[in-house]
N, CA, C and O atoms as CSV, one atom per row, in Angstrom:
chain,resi,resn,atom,element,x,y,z
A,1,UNK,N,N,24.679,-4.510,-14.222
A,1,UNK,CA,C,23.295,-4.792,-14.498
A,1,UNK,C,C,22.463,-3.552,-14.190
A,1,UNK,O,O,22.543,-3.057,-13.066
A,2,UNK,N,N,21.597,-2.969,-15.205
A,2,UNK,CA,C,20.785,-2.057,-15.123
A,2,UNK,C,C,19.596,-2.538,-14.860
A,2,UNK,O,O,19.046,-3.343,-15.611
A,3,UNK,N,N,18.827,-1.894,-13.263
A,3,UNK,CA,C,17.932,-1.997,-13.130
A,3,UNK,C,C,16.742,-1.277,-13.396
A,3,UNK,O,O,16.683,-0.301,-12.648
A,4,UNK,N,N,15.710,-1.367,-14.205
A,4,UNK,CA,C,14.524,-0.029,-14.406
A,4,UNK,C,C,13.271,-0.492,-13.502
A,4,UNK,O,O,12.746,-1.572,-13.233
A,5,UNK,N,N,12.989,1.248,-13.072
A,5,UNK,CA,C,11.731,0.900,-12.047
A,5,UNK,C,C,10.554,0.407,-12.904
A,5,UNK,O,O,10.449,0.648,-14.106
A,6,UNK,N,N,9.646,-0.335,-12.147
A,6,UNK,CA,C,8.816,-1.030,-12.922
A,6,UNK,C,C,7.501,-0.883,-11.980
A,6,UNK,O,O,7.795,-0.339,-10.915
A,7,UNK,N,N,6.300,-1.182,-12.078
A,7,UNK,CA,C,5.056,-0.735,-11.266
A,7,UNK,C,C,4.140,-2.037,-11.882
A,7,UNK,O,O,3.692,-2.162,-13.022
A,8,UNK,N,N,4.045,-2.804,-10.917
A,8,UNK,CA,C,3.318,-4.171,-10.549
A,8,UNK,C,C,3.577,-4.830,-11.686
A,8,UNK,O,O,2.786,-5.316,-12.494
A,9,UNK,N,N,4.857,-4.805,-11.684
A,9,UNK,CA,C,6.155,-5.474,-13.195
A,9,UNK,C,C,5.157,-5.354,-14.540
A,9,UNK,O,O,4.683,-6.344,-15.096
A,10,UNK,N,N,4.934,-4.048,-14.941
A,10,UNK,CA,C,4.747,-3.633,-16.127
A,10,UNK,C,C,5.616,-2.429,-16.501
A,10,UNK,O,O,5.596,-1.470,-15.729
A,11,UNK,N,N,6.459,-2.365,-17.717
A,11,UNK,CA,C,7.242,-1.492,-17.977
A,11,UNK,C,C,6.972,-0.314,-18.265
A,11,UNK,O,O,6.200,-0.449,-19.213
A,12,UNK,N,N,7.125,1.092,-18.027
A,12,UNK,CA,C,6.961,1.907,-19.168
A,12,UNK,C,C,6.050,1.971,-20.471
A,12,UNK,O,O,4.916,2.440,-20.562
A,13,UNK,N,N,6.707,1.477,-21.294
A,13,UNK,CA,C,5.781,1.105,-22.372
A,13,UNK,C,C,4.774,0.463,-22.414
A,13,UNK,O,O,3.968,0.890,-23.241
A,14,UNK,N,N,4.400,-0.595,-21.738
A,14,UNK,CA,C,3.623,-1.318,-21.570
A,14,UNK,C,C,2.359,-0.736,-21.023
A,14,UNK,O,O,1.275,-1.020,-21.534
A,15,UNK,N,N,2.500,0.359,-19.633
A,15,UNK,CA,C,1.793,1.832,-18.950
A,15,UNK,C,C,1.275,2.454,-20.347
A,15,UNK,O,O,0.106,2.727,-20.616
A,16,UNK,N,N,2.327,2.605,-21.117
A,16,UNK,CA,C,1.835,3.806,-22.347
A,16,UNK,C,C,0.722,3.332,-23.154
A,16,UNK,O,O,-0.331,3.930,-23.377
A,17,UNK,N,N,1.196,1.821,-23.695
A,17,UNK,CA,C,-0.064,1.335,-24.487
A,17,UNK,C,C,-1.466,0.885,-24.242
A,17,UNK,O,O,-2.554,0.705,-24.790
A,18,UNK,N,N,-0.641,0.781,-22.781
A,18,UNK,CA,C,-2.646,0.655,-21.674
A,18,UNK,C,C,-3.209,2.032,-21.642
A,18,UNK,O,O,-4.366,2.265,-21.293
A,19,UNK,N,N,-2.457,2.826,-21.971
A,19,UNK,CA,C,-3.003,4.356,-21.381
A,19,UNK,C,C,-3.827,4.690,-23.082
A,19,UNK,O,O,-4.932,5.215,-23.212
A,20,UNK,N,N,-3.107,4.311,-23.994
A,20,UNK,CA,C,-3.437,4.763,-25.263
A,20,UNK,C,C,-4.470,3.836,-25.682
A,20,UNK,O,O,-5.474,4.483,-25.979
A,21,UNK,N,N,-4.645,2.561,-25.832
A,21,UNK,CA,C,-5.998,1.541,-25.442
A,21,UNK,C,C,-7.177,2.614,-25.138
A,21,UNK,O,O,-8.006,3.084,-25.917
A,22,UNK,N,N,-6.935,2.904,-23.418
A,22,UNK,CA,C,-8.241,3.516,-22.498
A,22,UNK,C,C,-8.688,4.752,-23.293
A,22,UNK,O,O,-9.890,4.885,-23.525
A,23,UNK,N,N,-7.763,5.708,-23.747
A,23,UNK,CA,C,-7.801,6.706,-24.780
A,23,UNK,C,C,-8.471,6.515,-25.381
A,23,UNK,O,O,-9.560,7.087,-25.320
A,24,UNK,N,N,-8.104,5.357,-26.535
A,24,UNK,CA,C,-8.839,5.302,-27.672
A,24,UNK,C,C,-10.518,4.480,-27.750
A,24,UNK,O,O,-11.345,4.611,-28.652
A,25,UNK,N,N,-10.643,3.588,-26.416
A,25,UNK,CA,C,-11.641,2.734,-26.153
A,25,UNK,C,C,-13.047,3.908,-25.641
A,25,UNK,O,O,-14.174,3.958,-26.133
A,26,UNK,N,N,-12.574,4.599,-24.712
A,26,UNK,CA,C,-13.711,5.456,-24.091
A,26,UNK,C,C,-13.166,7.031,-24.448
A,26,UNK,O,O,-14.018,7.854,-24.114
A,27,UNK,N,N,-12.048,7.594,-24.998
A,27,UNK,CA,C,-12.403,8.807,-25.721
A,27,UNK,C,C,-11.589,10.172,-24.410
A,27,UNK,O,O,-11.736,10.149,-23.188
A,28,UNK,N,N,-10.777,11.205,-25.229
A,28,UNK,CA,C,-10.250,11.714,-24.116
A,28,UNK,C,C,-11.226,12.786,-23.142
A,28,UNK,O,O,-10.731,13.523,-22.288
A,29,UNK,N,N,-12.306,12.734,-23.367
A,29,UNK,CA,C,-13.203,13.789,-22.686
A,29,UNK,C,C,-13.776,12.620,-21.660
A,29,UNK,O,O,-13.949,13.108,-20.544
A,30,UNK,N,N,-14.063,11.447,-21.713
A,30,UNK,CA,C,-14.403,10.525,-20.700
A,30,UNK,C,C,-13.434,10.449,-19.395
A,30,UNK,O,O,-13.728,10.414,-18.200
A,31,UNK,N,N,-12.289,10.435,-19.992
A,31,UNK,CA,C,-11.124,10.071,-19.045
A,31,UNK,C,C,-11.157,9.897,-17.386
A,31,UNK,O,O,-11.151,9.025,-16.517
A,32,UNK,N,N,-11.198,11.425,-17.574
A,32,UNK,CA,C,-11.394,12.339,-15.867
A,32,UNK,C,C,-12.486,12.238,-15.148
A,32,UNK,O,O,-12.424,12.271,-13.919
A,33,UNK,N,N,-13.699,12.094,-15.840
A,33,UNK,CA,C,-14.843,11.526,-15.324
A,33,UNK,C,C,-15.174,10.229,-14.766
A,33,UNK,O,O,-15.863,9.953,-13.784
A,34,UNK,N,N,-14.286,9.175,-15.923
A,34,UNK,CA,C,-14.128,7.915,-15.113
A,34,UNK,C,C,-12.950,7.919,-14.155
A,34,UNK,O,O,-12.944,6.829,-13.584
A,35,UNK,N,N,-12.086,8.582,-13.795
A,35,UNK,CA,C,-11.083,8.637,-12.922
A,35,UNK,C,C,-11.713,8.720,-11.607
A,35,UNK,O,O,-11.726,7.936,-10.658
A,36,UNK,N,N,-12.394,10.228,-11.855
A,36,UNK,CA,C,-13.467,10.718,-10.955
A,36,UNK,C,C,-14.244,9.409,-10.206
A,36,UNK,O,O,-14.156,8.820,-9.129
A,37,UNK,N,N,-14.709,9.358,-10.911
A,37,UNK,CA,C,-15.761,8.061,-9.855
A,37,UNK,C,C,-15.130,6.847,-9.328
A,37,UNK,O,O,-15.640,6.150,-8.451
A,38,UNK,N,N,-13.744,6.564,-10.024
A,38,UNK,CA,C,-12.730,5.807,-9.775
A,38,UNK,C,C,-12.113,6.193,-8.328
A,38,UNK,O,O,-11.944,5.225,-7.586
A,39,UNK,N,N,-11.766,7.408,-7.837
A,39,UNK,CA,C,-11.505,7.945,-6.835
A,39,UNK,C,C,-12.971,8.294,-5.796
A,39,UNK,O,O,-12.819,8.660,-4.631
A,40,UNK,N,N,-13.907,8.174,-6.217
A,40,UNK,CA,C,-14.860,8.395,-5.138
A,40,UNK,C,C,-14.992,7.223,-4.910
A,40,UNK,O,O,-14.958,7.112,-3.684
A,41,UNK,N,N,-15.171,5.940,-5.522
A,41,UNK,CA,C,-15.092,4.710,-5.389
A,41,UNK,C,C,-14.502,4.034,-4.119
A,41,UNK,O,O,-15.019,3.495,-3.140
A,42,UNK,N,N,-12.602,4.386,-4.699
A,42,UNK,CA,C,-12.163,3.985,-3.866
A,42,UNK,C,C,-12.165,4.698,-1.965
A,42,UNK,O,O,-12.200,4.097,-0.891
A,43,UNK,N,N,-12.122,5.862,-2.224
A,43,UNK,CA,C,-12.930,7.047,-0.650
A,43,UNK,C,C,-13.752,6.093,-0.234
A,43,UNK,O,O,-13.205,5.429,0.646
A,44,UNK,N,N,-14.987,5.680,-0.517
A,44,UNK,CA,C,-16.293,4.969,-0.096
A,44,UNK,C,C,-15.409,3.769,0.246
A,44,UNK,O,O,-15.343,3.861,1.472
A,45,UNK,N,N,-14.891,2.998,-0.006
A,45,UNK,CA,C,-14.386,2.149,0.394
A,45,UNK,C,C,-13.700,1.698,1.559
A,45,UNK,O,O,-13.807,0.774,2.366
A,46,UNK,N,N,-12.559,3.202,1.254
A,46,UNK,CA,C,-11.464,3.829,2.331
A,46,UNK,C,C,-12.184,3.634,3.549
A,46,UNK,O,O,-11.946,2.798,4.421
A,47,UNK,N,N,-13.502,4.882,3.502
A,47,UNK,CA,C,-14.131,5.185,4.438
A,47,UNK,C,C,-14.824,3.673,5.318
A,47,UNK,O,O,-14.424,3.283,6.415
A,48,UNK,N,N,-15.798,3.093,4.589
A,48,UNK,CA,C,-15.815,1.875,5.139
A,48,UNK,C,C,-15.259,1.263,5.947
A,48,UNK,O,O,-15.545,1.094,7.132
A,49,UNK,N,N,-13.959,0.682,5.021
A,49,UNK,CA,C,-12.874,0.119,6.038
A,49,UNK,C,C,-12.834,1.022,7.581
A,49,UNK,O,O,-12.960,0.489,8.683
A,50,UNK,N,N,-12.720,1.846,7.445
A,50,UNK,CA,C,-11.570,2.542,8.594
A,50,UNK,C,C,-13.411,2.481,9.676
A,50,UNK,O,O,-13.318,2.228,10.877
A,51,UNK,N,N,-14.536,2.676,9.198
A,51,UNK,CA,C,-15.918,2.650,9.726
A,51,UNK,C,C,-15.672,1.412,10.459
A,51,UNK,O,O,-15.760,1.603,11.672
A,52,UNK,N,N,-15.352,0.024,10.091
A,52,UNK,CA,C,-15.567,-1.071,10.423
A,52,UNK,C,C,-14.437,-1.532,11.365
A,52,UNK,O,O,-14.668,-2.301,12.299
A,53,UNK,N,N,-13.630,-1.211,11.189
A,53,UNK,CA,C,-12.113,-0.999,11.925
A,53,UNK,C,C,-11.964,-0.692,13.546
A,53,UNK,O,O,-11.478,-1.252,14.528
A,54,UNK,N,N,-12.856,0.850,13.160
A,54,UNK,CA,C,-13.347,1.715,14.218
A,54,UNK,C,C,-14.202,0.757,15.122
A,54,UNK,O,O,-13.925,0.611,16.312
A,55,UNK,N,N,-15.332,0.058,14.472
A,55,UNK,CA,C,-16.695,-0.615,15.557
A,55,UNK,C,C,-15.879,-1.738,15.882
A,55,UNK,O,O,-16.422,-2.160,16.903
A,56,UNK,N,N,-14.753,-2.602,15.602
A,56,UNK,CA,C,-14.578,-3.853,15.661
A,56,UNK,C,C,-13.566,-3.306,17.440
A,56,UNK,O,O,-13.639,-3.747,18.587
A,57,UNK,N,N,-12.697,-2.145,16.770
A,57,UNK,CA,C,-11.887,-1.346,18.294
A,57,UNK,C,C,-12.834,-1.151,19.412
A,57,UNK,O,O,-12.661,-1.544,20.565
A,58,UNK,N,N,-14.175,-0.300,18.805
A,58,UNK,CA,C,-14.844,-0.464,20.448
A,58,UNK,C,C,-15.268,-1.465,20.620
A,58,UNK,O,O,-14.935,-2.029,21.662
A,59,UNK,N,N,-16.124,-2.098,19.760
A,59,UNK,CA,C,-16.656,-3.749,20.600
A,59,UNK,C,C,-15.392,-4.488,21.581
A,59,UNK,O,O,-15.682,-4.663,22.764
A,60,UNK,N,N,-14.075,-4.898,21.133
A,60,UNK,CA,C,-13.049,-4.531,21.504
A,60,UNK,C,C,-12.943,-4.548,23.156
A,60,UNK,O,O,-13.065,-5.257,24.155
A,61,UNK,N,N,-12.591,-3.092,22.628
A,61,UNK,CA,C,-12.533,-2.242,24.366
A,61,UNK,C,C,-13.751,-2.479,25.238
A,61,UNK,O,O,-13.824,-2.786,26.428
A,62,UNK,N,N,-14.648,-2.264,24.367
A,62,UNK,CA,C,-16.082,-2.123,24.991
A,62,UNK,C,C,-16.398,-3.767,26.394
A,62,UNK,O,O,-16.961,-3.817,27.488
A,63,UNK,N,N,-15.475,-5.098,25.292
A,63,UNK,CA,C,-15.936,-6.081,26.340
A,63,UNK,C,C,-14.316,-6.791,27.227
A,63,UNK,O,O,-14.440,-7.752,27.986
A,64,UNK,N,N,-13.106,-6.237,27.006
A,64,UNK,CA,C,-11.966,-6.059,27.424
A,64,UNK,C,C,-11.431,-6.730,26.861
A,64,UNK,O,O,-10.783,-7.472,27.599
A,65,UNK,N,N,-11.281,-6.968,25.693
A,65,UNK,CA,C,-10.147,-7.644,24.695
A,65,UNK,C,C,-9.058,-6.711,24.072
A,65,UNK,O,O,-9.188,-5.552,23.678
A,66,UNK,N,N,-8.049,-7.440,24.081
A,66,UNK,CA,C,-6.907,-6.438,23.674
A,66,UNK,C,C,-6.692,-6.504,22.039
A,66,UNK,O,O,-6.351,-7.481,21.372
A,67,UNK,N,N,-6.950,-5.358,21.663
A,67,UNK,CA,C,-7.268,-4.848,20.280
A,67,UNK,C,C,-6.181,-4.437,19.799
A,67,UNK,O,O,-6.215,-4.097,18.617
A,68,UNK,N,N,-4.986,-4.341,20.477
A,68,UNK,CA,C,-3.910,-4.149,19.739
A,68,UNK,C,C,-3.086,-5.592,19.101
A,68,UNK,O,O,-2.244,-6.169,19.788
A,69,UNK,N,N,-3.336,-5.913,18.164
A,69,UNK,CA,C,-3.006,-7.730,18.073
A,69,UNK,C,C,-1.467,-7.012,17.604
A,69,UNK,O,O,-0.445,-7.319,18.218
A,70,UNK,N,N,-1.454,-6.483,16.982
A,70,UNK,CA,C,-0.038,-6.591,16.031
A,70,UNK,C,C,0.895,-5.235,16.689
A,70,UNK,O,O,1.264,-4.270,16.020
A,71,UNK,N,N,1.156,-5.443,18.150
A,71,UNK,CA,C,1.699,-4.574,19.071
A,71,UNK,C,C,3.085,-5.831,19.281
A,71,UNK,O,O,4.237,-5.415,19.401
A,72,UNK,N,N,2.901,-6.758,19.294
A,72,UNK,CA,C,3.797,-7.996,19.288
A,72,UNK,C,C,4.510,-7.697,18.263
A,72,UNK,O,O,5.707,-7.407,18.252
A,73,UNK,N,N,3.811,-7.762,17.424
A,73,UNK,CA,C,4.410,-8.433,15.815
A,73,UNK,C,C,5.475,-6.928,15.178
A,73,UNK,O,O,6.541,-6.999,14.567
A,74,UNK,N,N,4.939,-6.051,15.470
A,74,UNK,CA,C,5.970,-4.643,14.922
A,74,UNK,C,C,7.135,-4.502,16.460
A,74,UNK,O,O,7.928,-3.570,16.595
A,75,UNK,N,N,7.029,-5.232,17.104
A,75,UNK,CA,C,8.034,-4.883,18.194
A,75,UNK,C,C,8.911,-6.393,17.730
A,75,UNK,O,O,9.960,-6.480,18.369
A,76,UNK,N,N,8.781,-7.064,17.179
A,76,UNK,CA,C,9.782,-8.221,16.770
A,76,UNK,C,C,10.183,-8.081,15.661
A,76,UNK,O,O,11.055,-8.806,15.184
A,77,UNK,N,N,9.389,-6.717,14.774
A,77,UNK,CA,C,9.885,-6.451,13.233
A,77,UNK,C,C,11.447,-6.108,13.684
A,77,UNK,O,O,12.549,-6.604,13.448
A,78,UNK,N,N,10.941,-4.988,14.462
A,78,UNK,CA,C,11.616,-4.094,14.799
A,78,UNK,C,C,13.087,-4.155,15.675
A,78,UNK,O,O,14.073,-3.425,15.771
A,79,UNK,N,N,12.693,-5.323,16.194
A,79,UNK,CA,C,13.947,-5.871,16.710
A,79,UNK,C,C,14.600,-6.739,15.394
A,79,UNK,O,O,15.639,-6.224,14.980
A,80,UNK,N,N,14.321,-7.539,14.920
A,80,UNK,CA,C,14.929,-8.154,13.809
A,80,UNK,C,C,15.382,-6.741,12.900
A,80,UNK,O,O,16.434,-7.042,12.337
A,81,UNK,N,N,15.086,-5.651,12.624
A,81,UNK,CA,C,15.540,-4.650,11.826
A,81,UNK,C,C,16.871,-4.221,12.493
A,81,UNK,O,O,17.890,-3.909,11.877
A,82,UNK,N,N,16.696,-4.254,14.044
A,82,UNK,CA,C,17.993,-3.599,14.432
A,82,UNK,C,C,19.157,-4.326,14.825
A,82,UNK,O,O,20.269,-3.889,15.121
A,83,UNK,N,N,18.675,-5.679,14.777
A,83,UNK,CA,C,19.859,-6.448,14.482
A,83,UNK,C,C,20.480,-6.539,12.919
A,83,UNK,O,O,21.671,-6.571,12.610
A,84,UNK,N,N,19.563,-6.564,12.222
A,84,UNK,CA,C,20.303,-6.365,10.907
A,84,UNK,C,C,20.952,-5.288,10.367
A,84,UNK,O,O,21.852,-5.162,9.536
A,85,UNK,N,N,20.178,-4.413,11.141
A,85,UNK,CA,C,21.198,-3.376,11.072
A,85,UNK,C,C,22.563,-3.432,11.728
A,85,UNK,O,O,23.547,-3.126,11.053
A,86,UNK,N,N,22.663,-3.707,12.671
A,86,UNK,CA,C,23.887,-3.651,13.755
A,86,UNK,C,C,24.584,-5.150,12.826
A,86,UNK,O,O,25.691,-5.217,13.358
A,87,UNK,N,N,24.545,-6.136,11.949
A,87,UNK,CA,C,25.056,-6.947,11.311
A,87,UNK,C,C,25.725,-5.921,10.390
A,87,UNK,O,O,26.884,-5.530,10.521
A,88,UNK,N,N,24.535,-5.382,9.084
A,88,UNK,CA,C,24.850,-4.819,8.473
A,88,UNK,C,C,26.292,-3.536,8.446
A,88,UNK,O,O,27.091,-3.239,7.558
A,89,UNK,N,N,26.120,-3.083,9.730
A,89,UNK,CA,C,26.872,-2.196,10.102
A,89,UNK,C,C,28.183,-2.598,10.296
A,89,UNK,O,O,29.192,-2.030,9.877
A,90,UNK,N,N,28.107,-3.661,10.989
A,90,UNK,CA,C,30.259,-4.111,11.085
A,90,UNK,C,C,30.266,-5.332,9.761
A,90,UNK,O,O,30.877,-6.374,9.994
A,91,UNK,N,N,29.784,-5.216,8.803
A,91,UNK,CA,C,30.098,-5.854,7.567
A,91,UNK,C,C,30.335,-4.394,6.980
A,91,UNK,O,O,31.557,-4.306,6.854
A,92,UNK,N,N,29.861,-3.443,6.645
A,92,UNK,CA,C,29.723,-1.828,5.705
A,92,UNK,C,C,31.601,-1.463,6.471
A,92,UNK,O,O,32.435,-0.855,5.801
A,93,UNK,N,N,31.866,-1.928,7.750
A,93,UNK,CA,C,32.593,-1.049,8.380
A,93,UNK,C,C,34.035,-1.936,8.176
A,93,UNK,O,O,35.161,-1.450,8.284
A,94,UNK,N,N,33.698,-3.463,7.831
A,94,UNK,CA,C,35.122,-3.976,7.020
A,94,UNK,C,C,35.588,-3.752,5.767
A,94,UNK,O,O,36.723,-4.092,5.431
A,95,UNK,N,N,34.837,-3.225,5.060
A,95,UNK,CA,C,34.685,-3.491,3.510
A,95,UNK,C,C,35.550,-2.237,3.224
A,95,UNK,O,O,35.798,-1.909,2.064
């Protein structure tokens, strides 16, 4: 079975004819300009987030709540990873 990479399960072609659509709908000198603001867009956004992120950490600290919530949750990933690994490993090592 051949698998092809795929990007938010649209194929190849499918990429091409959306790309040739946007082409032909707004014109190839538009393109980069709407990309452009497409990428400052998302920055302003970026920025936001990580702004709000930031005030929610000091309020946080600021009144002694522990702001690390998901200090639990990646230390139980992480153990479940290394058991599967160490599974994985004496199954790879019968075969």
């Amino acid at each position: 079975m051949i698998l092809q990479p795929t990007f938010l399960f649209i194929s190849g072609a499918e990429i091409a004819f959306i790309l040739f659509i946007v082409v032909m709908v707004f014109g190839a000198d538009k393109i980069p300009e709407i990309a452009r603001g497409l990428g400052k867009g998302m920055r302003v956004l970026k920025d936001a987030t990580n702004d709000i992120k930031s005030e929610i950490t000091k309020s946080a600290e600021k009144n002694g709540i522990d702001a690390d919530l998901t200090k639990g949750i990646k230390d139980e990933i992480k153990k479940v990873k290394d058991d599967f690994d160490d599974f994985t490993g004496s199954v790879k090592r019968k075969l």
